[in-house]
N, C-alpha and C positions, 0 to 999 in steps of 0.2 A: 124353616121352623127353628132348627138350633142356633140357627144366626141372630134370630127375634130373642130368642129363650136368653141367650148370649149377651145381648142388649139390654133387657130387661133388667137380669143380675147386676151390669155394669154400668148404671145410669150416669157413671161421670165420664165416660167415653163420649167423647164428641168426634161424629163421623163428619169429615172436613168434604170436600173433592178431589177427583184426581186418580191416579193410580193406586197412591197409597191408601185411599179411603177404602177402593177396588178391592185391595190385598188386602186388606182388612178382615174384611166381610165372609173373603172368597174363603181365607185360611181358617178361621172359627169353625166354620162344619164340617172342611176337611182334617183338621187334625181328631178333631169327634170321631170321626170314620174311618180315620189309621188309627186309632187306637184302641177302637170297638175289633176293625180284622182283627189287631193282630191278637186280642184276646180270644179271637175266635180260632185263630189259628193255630193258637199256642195250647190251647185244649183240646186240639183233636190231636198235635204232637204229645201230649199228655197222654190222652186216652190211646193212641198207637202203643208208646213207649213203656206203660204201664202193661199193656195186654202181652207185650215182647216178653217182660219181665216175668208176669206170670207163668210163660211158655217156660222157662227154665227154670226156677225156683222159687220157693216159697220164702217169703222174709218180709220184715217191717217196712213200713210203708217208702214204696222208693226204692230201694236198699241197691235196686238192679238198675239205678237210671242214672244216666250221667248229669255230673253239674248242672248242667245248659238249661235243664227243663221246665226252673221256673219262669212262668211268664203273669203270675198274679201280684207281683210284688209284693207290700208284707201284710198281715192281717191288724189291725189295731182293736182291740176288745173292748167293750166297757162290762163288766160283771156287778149285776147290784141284787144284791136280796138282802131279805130283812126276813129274819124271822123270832126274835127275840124280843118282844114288846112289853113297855113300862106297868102295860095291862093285859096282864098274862091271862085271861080268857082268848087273848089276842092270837097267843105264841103260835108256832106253828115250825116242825120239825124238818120239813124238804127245801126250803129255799138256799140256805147257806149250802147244803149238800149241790144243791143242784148247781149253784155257782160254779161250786170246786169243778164239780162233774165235767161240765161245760169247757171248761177253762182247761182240764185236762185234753177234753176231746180233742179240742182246736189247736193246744200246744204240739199235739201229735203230727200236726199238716205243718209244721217248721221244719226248717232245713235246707239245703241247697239241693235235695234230692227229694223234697217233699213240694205240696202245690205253695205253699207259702217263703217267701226266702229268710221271714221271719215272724213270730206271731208277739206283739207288743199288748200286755193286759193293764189295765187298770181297776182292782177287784178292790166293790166298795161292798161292806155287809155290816148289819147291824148296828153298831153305833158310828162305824164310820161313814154310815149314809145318810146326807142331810142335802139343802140344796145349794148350800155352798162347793160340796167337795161332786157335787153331778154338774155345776158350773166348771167348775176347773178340770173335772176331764173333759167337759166341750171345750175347752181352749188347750190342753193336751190334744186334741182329735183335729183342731186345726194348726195349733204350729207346727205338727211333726205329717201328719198324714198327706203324703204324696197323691196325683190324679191316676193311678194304676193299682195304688192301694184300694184294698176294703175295712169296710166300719161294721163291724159287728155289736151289736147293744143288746141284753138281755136283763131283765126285771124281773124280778120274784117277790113275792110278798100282800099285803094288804091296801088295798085300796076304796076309797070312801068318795062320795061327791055330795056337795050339800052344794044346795041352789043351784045344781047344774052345773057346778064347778068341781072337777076329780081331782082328788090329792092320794098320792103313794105315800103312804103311811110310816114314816121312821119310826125307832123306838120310842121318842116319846111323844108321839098323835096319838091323840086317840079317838074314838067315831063320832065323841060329842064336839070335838076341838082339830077337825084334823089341819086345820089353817099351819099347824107346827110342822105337819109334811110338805112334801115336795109337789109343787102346783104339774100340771099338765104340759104348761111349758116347757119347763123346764126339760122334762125327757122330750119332748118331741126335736128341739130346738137339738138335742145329741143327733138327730141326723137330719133333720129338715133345714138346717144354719146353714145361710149362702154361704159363708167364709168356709165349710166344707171342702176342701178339694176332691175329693174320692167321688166319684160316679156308682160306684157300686156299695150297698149302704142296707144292711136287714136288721130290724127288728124283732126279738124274741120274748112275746110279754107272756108272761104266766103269773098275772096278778091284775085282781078285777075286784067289780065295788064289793065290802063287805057289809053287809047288813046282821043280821045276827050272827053269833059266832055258830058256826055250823062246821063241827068236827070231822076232819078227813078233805074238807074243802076249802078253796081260798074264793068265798061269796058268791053272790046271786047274780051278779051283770058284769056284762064286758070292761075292761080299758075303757074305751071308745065304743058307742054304737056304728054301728054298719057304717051308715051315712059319714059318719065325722072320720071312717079308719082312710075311706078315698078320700074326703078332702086333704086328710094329711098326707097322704101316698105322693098329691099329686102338687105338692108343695117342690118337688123335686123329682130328679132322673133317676131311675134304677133302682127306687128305694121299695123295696119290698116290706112288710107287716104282715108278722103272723100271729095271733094271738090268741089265749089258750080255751076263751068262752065264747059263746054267745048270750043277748039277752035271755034267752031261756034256759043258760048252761050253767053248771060249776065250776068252778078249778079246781081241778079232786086231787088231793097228794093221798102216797101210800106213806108209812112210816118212814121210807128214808129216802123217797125220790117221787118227786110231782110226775103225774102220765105224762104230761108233758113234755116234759125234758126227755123223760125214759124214751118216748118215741123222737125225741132228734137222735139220741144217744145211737137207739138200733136203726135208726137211719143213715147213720155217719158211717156204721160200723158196716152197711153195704145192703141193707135190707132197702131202703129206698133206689137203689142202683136198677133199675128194671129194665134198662136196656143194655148191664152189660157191658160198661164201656170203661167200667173200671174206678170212674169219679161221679162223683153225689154233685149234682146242681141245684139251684136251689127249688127253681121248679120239681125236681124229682123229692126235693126233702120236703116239700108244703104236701104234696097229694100223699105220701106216705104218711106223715105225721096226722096230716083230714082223717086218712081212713085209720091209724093205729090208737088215735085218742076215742075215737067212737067204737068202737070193737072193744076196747079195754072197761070203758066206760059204759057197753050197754046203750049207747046212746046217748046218755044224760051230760054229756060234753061233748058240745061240738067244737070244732074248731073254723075261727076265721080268717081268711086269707087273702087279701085283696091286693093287687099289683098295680103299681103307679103304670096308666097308659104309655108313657116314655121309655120305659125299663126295659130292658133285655135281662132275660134269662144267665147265670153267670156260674163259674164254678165254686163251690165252695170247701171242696177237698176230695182228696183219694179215700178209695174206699180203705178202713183203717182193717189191719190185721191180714194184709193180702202182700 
């Protein structure tokens, strides 16, 4: 199957005869699968080395673990909200927050003693988000991003679809005009673009269609419906989507932090951690944040969570504050 998938990507490859066609084929699923061990490897060396640490003292993340122990290699962020609009019924006060928020979170998993060996952001908000400058860090995201690395992407803000078509709303769209925002593609293509290196790749959207300005909320409908979040999923390996509504939900922010976010945040910080082991995966952060957005919300936001068939489960940091 990776060999096909492999092919597929690579349609200027012409497999000849012979040995070397042989070694070809044979090496493509096996390097797939030394690289999947050893990340599996390397997070149970984590999670041993992290619970040692605990055994002895209390301190910032790592503090007790030797150099050796990253095996994630580095995180590359993209950070985008908008919350500052040319039509200010639009505005909306949690998204830039939540950027920061974020971007602090994950900065914390750097280090030589942390799960990342370094975390690389590229924070676009307010006027500096258009689709030229979410173009250019998909080409930051492939010149620099290694196949051990992870891609993290997170969205905030106002989103509209007219004829079926969604656009993420910059400061100056607006719901009559949003053709001035950023089309569909354009984020998907931040991690579904074959020229991607990274296998491991999530999305965090907390911004869905807006229809009437509805205070405390970011709109009436999803990103994506259900159906369209798998098609995208399975555009590619490992690629995870979580997103902050359903068709029948809201995006609900408080004054200074979308639920949202606030449920990655106390999921990072170890509340998502249910078995213990010291590190947040990402499976452990989707089922935490499912249940901490609906509890928060009473219901009226659910959360969606759909996993590309291909995907394995991956770390995504130590539990922060331990």
């Amino acid at each position: 199957y990776r060999s096909n998938l492999w092919m597929k990507r690579n349609p200027a490859v012409t497999v000849g005869t012979g040995l070397a066609a042989a070694g070809l084929l044979a090496w493509v699923p096996l390097q797939s699968a030394l690289s999947q061990a050893e990340e599996r490897v390397g997070r149970l060396e984590n999670a041993l080395l992290m619970a040692q640490a605990r055994g002895t003292q209390s301190s910032p993340i790592g503090a007790a673990v030797p150099a050796t122990v990253p095996k994630m290699g580095e995180l590359w962020m993209v950070a985008i909200g908008v919350g500052n609009y040319g039509e200010d019924t639009l505005d909306l006060e949690a998204p830039v927050k939540d950027v920061d928020a974020l971007i602090n979170c994950f900065k914390e998993q750097e280090g030589t003693q942390a799960m990342f060996s370094k975390v690389n952001v590229k924070r676009l908000v307010d006027d500096g988000v258009s689709s030229k400058s979410v173009r250019q860090a998909r080409s930051w995201l492939a010149e620099n991003a290694h196949t051990n690395d992870t891609i993290l992407v997170f969205v905030a803000g106002h989103g509209v679809r007219k004829f079926g078509e969604y656009y993420f709303l910059t400061p100056e769209a607006t719901m009559e005009e949003p053709e001035s925002g950023i089309g569909r593609e354009d984020l998907d293509r931040l991690v579904t673009w074959d020229r991607l290196n990274p296998t491991r790749r999530i999305l965090l959207y907390d911004t869905c269609q807006s229809g009437e300005s509805v205070k405390g909320t970011r709109g009436v409908e999803p990103l994506f419906p259900e159906d369209d979040l798998h098609s995208v999923a399975s555009q590619g390996s490992g690629i995870y989507i979580i997103a902050a509504s359903t068709s029948q939900g809201l995006a609900r922010e408080n004054p200074d932090q979308g639920v949202f976010t606030a449920g990655i945040l106390a999921g990072m910080q170890g509340q998502a951690d249910r078995n213990s082991d010291t590190v947040v995966t990402v499976e452990e952060l989707k089922n935490f944040v499912t249940d901490y957005v609906t509890d928060a919300t009473d219901g009226a936001q659910k959360v969606n969570a759909p996993l590309v068939k291909a995907g394995d489960d991956f770390t995504l940091g130590f539990v922060q504050g331990q």
